[in-house]
Structure formats: C-alpha cells, structure tokens
Backbone as CSV, one residue per row, in Angstrom:
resi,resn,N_x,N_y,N_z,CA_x,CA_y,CA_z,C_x,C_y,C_z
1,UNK,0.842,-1.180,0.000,0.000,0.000,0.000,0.889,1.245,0.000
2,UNK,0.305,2.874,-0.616,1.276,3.770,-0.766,1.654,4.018,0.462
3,UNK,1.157,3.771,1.684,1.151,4.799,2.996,2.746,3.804,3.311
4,UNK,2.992,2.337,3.049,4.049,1.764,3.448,5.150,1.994,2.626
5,UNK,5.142,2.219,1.872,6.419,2.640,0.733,7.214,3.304,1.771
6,UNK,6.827,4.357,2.705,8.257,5.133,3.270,8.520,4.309,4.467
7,UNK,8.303,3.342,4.376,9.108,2.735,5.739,9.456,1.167,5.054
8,UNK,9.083,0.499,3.593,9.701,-0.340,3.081,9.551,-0.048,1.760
9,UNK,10.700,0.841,1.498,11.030,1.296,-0.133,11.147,0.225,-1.083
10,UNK,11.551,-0.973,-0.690,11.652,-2.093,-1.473,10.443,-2.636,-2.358
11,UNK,9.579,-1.994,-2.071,8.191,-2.287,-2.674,7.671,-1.880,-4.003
12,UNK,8.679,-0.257,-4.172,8.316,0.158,-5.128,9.125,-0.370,-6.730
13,UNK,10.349,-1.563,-6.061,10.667,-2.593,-7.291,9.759,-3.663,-7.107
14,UNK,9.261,-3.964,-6.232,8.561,-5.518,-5.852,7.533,-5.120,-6.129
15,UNK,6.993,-4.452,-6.462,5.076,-4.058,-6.775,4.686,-4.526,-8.171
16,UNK,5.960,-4.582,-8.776,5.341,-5.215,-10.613,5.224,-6.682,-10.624
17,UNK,6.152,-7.339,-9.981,6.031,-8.850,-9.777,4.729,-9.516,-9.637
18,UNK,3.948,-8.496,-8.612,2.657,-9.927,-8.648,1.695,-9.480,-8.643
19,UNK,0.736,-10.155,-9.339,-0.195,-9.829,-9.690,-1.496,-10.969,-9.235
20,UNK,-3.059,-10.136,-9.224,-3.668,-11.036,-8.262,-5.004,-11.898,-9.528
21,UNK,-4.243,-11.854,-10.762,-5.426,-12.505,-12.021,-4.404,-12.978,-12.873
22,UNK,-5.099,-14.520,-12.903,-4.672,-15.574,-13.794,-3.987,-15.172,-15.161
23,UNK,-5.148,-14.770,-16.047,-5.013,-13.982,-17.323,-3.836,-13.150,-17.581
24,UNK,-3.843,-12.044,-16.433,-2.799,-11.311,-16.862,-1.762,-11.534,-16.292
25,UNK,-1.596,-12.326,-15.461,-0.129,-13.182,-15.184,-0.037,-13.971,-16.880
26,UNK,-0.452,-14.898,-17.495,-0.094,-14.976,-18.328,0.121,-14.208,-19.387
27,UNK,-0.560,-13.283,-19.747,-0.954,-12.230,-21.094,0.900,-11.641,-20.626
28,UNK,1.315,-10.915,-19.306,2.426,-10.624,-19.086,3.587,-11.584,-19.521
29,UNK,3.711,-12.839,-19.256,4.600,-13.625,-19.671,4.535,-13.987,-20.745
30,UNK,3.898,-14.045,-21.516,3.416,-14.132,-22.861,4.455,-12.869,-23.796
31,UNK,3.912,-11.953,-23.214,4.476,-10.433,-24.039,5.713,-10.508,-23.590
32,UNK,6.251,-10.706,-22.300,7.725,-10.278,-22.028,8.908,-11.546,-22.922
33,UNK,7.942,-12.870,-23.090,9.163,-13.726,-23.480,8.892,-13.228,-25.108
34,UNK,8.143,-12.762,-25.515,7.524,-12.437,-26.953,9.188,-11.255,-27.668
35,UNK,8.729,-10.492,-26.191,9.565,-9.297,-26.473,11.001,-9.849,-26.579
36,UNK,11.638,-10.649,-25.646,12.878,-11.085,-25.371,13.133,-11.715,-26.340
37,UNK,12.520,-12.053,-27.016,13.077,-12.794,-28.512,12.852,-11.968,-29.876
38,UNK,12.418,-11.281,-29.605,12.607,-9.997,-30.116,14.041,-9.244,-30.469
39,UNK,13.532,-8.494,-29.037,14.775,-7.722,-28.725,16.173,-8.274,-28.259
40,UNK,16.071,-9.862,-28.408,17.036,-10.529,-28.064,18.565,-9.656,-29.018
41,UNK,18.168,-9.908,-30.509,19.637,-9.579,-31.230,20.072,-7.856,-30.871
42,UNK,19.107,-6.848,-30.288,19.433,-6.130,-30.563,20.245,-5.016,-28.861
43,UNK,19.745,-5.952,-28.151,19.984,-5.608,-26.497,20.724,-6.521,-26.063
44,UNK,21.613,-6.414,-25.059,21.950,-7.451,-24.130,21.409,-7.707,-22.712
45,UNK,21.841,-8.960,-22.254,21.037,-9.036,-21.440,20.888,-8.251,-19.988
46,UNK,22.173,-7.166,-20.243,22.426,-6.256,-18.823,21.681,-4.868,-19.669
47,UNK,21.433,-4.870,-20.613,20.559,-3.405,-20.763,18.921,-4.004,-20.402
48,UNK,18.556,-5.468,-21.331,17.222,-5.594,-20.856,16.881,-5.367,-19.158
49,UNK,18.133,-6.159,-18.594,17.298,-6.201,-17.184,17.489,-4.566,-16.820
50,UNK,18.210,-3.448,-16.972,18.483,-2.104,-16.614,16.685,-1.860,-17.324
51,UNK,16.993,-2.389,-18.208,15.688,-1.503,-18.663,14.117,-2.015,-18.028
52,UNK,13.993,-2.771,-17.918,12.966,-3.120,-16.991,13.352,-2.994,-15.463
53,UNK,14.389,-2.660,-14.840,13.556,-2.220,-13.713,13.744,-0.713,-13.391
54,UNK,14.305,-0.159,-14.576,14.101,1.093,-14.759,12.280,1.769,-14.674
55,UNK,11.724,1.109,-15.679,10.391,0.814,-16.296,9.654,0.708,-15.181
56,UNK,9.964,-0.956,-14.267,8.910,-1.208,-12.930,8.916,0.053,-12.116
57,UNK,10.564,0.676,-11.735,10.679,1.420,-10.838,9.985,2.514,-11.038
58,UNK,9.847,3.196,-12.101,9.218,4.933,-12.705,7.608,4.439,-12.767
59,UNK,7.468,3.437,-13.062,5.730,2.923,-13.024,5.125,2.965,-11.746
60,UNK,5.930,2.316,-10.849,5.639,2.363,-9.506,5.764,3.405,-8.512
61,UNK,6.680,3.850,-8.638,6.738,5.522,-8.104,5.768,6.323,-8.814
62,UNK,5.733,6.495,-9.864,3.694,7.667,-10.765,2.767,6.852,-10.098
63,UNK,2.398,5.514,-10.030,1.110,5.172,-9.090,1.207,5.299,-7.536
64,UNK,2.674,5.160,-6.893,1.919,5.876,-5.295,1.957,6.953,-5.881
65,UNK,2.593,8.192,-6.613,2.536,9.543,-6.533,0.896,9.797,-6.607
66,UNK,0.457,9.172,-7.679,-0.785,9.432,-7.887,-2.324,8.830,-6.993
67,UNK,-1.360,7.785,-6.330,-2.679,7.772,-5.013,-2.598,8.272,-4.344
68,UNK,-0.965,8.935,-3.927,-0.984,10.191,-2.754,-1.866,10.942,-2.924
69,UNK,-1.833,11.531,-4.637,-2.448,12.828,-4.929,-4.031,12.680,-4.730
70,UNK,-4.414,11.700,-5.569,-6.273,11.243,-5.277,-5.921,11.210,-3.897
71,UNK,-5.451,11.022,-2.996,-5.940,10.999,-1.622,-5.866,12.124,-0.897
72,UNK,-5.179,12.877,-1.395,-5.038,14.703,-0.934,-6.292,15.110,-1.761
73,UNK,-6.322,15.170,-2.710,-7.312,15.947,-3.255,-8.878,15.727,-3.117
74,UNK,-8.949,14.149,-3.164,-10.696,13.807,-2.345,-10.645,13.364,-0.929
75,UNK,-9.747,12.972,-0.139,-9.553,12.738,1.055,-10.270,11.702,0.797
76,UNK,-10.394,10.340,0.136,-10.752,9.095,0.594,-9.724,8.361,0.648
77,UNK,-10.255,7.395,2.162,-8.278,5.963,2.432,-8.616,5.354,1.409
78,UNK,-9.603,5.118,0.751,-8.980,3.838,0.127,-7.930,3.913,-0.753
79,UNK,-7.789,4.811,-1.366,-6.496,5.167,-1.852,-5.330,5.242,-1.486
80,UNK,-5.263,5.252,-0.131,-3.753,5.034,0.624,-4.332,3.308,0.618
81,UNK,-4.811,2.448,1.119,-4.563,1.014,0.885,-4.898,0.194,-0.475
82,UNK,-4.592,1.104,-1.727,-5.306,0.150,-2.254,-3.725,-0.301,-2.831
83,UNK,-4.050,-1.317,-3.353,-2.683,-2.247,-3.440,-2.353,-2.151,-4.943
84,UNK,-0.984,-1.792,-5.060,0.138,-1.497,-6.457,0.388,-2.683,-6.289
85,UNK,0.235,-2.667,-7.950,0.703,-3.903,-8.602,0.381,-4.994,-10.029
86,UNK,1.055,-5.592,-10.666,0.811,-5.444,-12.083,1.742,-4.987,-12.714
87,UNK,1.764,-5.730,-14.182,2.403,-5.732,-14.995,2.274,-4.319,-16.125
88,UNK,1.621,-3.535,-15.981,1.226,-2.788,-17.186,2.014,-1.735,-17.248
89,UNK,2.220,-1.206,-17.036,3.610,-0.211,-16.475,4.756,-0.898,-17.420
90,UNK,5.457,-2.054,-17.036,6.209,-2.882,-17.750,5.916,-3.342,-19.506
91,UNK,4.248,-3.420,-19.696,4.137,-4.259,-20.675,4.014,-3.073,-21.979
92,UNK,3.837,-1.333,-21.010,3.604,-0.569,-21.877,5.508,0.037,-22.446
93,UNK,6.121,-0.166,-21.640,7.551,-0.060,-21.484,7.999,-0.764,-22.824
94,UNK,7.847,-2.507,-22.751,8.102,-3.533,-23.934,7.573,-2.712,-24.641
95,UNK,6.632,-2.500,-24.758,5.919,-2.288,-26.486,6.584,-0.817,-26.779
96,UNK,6.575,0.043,-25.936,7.092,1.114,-26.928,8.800,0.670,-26.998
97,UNK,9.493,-0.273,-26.415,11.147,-0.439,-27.185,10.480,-1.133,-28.204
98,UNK,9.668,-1.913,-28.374,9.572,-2.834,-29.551,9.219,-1.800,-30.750
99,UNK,8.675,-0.666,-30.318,8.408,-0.020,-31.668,9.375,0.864,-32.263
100,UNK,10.098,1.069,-31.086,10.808,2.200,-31.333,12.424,1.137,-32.135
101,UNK,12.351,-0.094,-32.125,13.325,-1.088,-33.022,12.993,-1.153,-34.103
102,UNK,11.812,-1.058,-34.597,11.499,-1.175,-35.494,12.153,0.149,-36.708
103,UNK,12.972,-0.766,-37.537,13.635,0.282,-38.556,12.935,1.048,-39.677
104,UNK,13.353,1.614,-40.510,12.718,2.360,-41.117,12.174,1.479,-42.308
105,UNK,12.852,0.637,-42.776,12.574,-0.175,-44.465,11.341,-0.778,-43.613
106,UNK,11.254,-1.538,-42.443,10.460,-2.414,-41.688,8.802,-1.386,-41.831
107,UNK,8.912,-0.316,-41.192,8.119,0.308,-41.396,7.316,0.990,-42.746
108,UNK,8.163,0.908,-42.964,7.653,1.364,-44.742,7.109,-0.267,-45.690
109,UNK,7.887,-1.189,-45.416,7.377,-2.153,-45.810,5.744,-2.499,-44.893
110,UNK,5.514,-2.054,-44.011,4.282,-2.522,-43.481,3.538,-1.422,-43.872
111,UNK,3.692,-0.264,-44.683,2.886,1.087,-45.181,2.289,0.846,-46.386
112,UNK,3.103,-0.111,-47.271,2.971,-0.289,-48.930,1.659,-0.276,-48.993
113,UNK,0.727,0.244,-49.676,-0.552,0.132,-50.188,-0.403,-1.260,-51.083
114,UNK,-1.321,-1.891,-50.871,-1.845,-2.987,-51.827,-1.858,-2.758,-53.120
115,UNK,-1.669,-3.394,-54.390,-2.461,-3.524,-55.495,-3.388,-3.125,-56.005
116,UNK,-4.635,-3.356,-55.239,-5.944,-3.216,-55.600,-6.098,-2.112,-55.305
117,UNK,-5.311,-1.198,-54.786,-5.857,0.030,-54.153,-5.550,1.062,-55.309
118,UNK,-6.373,1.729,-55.331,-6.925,2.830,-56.698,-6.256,3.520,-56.472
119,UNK,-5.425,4.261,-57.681,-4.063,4.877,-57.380,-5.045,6.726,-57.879
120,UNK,-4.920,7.439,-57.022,-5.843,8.933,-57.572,-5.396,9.258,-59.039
121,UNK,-6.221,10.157,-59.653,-5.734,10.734,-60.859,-4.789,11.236,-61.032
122,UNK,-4.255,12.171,-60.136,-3.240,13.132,-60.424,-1.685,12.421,-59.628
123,UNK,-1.990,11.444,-59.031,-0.596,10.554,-58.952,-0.156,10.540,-59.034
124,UNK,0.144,9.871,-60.649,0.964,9.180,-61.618,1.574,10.385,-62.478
C-alpha cells in the first residue's frame, strides 16, 4: 500500500512482480518472453534487465505519486490502501522499445498500399 512505501522502499521494485489474475499473469509472460526474442539480437542481457527495472521502478513511483495525490485531493483511504501492482507499467515499457526497433525499411514495408488500391488521378 502507498502509505508503506516510506518505511519499506523495497516495494516500489517488488510491486510489478505480482499480480492477483490468472489472465494477466499470463498475457504478461506471454508479451515479455515475446519481447525477449525480439529484442534478443538487438539488447543485451544487462541493458534488458536495466531496462525493466528502470520501467517497474518509474511505473511504480507515478502510481503511489498518484494515489498520494487522489488521496489529498478527495480525502478518501482507500487510496492510501489500495494495493500497487501489475504488470502494465512494464508491458507498456516492452511495447514502446519494440516499436521504437522497429527500422525504417520495416516500417515502410508494413505502409505499402496494396495492389488493388486505386491509385488517384493526379498521382501518376
């Protein structure tokens, strides 16, 4: 919960680890080994791990910041106990390196208009 973060800081790396639904425990492992074979040729394996807990850490620090703040600003607890945690922070992290690898021919090859597609008059 945010109110414990200042007396066990360790939480705010340990808060991405677990998660309390089946689904997205898998959907997460799914995407991260997806990504790692991916980004396998183009990272090593001391930037991936820098980079994810770079990722967990800045994810997790904006959600207590931001239940501090909902809890200053409407004064309801449940926002000081409600419990961080989850992958999404992380899974939004993967996807934008995965896009941002993506080279330029790669991208342009996935732009090509089709064939069938009606080329305007003044075009050509």
């Amino acid at each position: 919960t945010p109110n414990e973060v200042l007396i066990k800081p360790y939480q705010l790396l340990t808060s991405n680890l677990f998660d309390t639904s089946t689904p997205n425990v898998l959907l997460t492992c799914g995407v991260l080994l997806l990504a790692a074979l991916l980004l396998r040729g183009r990272w090593q394996a001391y930037e991936a791990l820098r980079f994810v807990l770079i990722v967990c850490t800045l994810q997790a620090l904006a959600s207590w910041c931001g239940m501090v703040l909902l809890y200053v600003l409407f004064r309801e607890e449940h926002f000081l106990f409600a419990q961080l945690g989850g992958c999404g922070g992380l899974l939004g992290g993967v996807s934008v390196a995965l896009k941002q690898q993506q080279t330029t021919s790669e991208r342009l090859l996935l732009q090509t208009p089709s064939s069938s597609t009606p080329v305007p008059d003044g075009a050509i």
